[in-house]
C-alpha positions as CSV (number, residue, x, y, z in Angstrom):
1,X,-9.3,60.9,104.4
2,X,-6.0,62.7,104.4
3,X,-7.4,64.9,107.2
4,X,-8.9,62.4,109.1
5,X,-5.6,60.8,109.3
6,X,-3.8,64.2,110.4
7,X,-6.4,64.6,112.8
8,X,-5.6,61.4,114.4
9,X,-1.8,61.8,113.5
10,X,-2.4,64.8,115.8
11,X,-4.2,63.1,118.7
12,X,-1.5,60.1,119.3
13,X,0.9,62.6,119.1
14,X,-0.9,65.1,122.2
15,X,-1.2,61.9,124.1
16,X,2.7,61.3,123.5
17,X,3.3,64.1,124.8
18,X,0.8,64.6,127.5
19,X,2.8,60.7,128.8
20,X,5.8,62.3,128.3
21,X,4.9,65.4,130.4
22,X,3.0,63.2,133.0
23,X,6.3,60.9,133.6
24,X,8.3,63.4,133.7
25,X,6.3,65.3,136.0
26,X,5.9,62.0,138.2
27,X,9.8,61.6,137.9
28,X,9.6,65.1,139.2
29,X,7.6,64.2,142.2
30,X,8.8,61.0,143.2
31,X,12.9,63.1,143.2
32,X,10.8,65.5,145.8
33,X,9.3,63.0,147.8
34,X,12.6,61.4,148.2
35,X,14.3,64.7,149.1
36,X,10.9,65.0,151.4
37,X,12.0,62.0,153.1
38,X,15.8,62.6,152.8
39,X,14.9,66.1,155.1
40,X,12.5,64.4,157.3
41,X,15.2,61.7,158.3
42,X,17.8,64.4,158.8
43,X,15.7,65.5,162.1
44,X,16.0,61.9,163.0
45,X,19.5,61.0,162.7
46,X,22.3,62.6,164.1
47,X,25.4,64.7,163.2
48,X,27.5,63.8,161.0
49,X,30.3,60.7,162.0
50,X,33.6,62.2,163.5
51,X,36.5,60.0,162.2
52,X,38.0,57.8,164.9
53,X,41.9,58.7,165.2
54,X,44.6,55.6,164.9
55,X,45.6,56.6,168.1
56,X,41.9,55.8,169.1
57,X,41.5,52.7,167.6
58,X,44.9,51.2,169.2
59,X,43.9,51.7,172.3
60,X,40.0,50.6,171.9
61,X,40.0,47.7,169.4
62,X,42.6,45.8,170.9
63,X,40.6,43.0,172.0
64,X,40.2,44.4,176.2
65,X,38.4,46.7,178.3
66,X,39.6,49.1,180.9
67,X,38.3,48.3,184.5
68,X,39.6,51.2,187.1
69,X,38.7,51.0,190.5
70,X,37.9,54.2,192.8
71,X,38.1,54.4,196.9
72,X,34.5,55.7,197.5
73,X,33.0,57.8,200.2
74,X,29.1,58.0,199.7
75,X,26.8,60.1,201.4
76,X,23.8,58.0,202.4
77,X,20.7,59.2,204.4
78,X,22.5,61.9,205.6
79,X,25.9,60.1,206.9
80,X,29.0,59.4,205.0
81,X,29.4,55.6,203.5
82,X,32.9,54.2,202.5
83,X,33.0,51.9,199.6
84,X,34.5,51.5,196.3
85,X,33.3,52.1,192.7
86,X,34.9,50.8,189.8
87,X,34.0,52.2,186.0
88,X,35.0,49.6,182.9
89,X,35.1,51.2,179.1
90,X,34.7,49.0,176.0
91,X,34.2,48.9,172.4
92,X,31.1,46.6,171.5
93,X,29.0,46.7,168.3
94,X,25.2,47.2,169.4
95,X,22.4,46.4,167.4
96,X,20.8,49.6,166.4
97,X,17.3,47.8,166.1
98,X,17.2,46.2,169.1
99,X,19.7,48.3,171.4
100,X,21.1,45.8,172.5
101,X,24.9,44.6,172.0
102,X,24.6,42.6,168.9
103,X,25.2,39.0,168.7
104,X,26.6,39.1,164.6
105,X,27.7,41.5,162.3
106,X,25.1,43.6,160.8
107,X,25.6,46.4,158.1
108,X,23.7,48.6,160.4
109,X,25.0,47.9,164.0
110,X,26.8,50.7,165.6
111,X,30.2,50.8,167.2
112,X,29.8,52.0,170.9
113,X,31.9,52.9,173.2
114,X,30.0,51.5,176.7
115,X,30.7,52.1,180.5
116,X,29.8,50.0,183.3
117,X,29.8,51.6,186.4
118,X,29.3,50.1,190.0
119,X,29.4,51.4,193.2
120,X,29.4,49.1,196.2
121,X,28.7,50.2,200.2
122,X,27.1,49.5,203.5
123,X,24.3,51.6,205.4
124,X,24.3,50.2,208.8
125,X,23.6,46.4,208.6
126,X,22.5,46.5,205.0
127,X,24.3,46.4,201.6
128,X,24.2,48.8,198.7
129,X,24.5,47.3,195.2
130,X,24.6,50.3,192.3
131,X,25.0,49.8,188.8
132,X,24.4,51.8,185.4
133,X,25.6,51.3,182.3
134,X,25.8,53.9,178.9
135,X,26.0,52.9,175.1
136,X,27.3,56.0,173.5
137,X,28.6,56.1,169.9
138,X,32.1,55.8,169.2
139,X,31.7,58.4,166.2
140,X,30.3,61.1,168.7
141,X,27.7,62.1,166.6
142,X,24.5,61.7,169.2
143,X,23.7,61.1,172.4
144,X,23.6,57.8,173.9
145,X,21.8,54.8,172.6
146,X,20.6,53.6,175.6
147,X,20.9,53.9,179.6
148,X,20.5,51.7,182.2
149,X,20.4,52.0,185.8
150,X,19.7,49.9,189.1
151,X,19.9,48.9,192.4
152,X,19.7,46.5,195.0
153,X,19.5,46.7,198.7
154,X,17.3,45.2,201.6
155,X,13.9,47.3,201.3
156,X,14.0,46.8,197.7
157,X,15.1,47.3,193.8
158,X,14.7,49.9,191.5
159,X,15.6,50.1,187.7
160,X,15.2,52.9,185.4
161,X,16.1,52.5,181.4
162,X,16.5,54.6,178.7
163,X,16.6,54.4,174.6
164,X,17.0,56.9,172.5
165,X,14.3,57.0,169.5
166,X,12.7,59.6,167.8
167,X,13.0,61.2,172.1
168,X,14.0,59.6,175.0
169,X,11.8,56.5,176.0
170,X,12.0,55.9,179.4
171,X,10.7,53.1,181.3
172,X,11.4,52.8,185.5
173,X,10.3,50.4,188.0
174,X,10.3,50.9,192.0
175,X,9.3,49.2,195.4
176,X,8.0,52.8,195.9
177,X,4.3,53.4,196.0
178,X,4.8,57.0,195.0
179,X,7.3,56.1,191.8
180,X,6.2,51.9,191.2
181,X,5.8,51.7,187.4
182,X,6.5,54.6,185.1
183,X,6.5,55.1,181.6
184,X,7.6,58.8,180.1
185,X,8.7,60.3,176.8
186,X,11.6,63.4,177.3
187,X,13.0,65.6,174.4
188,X,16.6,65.1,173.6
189,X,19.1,66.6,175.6
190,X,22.4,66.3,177.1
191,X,22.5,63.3,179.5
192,X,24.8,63.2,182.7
193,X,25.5,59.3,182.0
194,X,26.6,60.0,178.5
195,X,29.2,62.7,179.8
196,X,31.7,60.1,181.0
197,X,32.0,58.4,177.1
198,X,32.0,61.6,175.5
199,X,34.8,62.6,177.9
200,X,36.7,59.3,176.8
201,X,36.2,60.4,173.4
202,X,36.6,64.1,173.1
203,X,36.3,66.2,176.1
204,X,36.9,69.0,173.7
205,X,33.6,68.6,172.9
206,X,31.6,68.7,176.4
207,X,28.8,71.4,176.5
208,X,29.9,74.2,178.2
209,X,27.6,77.2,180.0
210,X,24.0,77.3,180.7
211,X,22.3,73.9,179.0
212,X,19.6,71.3,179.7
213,X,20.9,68.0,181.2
214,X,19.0,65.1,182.3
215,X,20.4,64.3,185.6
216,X,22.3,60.9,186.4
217,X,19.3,57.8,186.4
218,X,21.2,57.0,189.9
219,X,20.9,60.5,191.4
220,X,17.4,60.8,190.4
221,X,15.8,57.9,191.4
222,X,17.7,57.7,194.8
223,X,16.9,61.1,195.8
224,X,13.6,60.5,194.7
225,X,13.8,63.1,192.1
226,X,11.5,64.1,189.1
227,X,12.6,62.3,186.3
228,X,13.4,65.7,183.6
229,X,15.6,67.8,182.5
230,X,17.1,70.7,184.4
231,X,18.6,73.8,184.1
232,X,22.6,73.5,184.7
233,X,25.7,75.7,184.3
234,X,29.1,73.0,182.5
235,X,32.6,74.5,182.3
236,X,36.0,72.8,181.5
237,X,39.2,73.9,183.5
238,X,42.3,72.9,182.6
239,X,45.0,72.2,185.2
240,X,47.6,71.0,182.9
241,X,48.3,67.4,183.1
242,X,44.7,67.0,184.8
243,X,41.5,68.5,183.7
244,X,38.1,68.9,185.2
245,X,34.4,69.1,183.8
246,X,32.1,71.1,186.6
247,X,28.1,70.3,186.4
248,X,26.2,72.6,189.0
249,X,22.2,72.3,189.0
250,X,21.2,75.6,190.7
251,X,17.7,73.8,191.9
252,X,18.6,70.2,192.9
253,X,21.6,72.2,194.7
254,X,24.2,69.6,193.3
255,X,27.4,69.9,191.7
256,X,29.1,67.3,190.0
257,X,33.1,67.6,189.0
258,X,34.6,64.9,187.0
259,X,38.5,65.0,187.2
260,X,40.3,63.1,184.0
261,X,43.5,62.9,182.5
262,X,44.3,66.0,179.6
263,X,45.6,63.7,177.0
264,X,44.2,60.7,175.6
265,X,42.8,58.1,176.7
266,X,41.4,60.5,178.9
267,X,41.7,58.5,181.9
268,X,39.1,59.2,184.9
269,X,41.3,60.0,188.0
270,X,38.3,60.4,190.3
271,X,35.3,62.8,190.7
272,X,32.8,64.2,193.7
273,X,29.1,65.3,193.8
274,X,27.8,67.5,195.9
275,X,23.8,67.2,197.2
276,X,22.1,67.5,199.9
277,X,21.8,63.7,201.3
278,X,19.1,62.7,204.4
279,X,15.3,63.8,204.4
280,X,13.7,66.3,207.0
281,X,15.9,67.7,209.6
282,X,18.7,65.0,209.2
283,X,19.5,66.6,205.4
284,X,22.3,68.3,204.7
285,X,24.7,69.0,202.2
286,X,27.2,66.4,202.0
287,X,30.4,65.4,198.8
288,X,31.1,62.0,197.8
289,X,34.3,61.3,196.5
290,X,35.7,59.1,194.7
291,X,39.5,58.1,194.2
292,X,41.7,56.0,191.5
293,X,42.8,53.0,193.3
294,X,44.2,51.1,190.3
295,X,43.6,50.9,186.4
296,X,44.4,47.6,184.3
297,X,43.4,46.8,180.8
298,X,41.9,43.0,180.7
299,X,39.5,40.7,178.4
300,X,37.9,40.0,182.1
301,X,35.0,38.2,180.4
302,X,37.5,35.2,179.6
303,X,38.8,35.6,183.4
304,X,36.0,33.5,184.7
305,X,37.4,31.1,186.8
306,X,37.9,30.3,190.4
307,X,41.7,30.6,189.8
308,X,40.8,34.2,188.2
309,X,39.6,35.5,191.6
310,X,43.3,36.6,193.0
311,X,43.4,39.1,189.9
312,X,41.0,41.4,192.2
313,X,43.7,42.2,194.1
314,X,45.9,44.1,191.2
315,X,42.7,46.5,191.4
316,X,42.8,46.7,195.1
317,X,39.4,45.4,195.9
């Protein structure tokens, strides 16, 4: 009896210990199957937050948006267009779901800094109507959240957008036969439209030498480029109060230079691309510029009004 009682005495106590050894070891797996998936999100999100300077948040939380407006020359179809453009910066929180500018407070919306950009001119008897707009993160850790890009004229519309997932979704539309209705997936790398936020933000830390960039949605589509990303040489000069960023793509034969102020905010004094503009024998290679007219801070989405209108002129348009 006594050892039939120490022989089961003995088997509860192996199957103790045999639980014991399988929780742990489950413990053990589950704490590397979370690490697993701690690594494997890594690749997914981006670098680490930068911390946002007082300085910074004085000047981009205080309830406006900057709207500047630029005296444009544009190159269209081979002959030189005048025009104006006008670029306007502001804080928004965007839903990171949805990419989308969020309609409540969510724990994980995130703070972007956005640009609307519009350029406005005639070719012949016909309007041009350009807009695109970039939702880059505040904390410069990534590249933009989304990218949007159209535009209006006579023959037609085109619109092109971007969001940034696990790569670069893209989605574009066109009255084209050759373009019409694309979908595409692109790796992640530097985009043109994102370099105007991140030079609001820290032009310190613009890509400099030989890189990949994804050209500008506008230049692409209107040139009738392939949508991709090229081969380009980025340097940063400093002129002393004034400071330029260079873009040159050795194959689309374009350079862009954006000219911006050397101290924060950063401001955009003006910028011009170089391309070859016109098809067949009426191409050549032509610069648009673009020139600061005027720069005011305003809440212009209050500023709806009839009696609103006269406030165009304090930007000179």
């Amino acid at each position: 009896m006594k050892k039939w009682i120490t022989f089961n005495l003995a088997l509860v106590l192996f199957a103790i210990l045999m639980t014991t050894l399988g929780s742990c070891k489950g413990k053990g797996m589950a704490e590397n199957k979370d690490i697993a998936l701690n690594e494997s999100a890594k690749t997914i999100t981006e670098n680490p937050k930068k911390k946002l300077s007082q300085e910074f948040r004085d000047y981009w939380y205080a309830g406006e948006a900057e709207i500047t407006s630029y005296a444009l020359e544009q190159p269209r179809y081979g002959q030189m267009r005048d025009g104006h453009a006008v670029l306007v910066f502001v804080t928004e929180p965007f839903s990171a779901d949805k990419q989308v500018k969020a309609d409540a407070h969510k724990s994980d919306n995130i703070p972007v800094l956005k640009l609307n950009s519009t350029k406005k001119y005639l070719t012949g008897i016909y309007p041009y109507s350009i807009m695109s707009s970039s939702f880059y993160p505040v904390h410069d850790n990534g590249h933009s959240l989304k990218v949007t890009f159209s535009a209006q004229e006579w023959c037609g519309q085109v619109y092109a957008q971007l969001n940034n997932r696990d790569q670069f979704e893209i989605m574009s539309h066109s009255y084209f036969e050759s373009e019409a209705d694309q979908n595409l997936t692109l790796d992640k790398v530097t985009l043109e439209n994102e370099i105007w936020n991140k030079i609001r933000i820290d032009p310190k830390g613009l890509p400099v030498g030989d890189v990949k960039i994804i050209p500008a949605l506008e230049y692409i589509r209107l040139s009738h480029k392939e949508l991709k990303s090229y081969d380009a040489n980025a340097r940063l000069t400093d002129d002393g109060e004034e400071s330029t960023y260079i873009i040159t793509y050795p194959e689309l034969a374009r350079t862009l230079k954006i000219k911006f102020s050397s101290s924060f905010p950063y401001t955009i004094e003006g910028w011009t691309e170089t391309f070859i503009s016109g098809y067949g024998p009426n191409a050549k290679t032509m610069t648009s510029r673009a020139k600061k007219i005027k720069s005011i801070t305003s809440p212009y989405w209050q500023r709806n009004g009839n009696e609103h209108v006269s406030l165009r002129d304090s930007l000179g348009l």
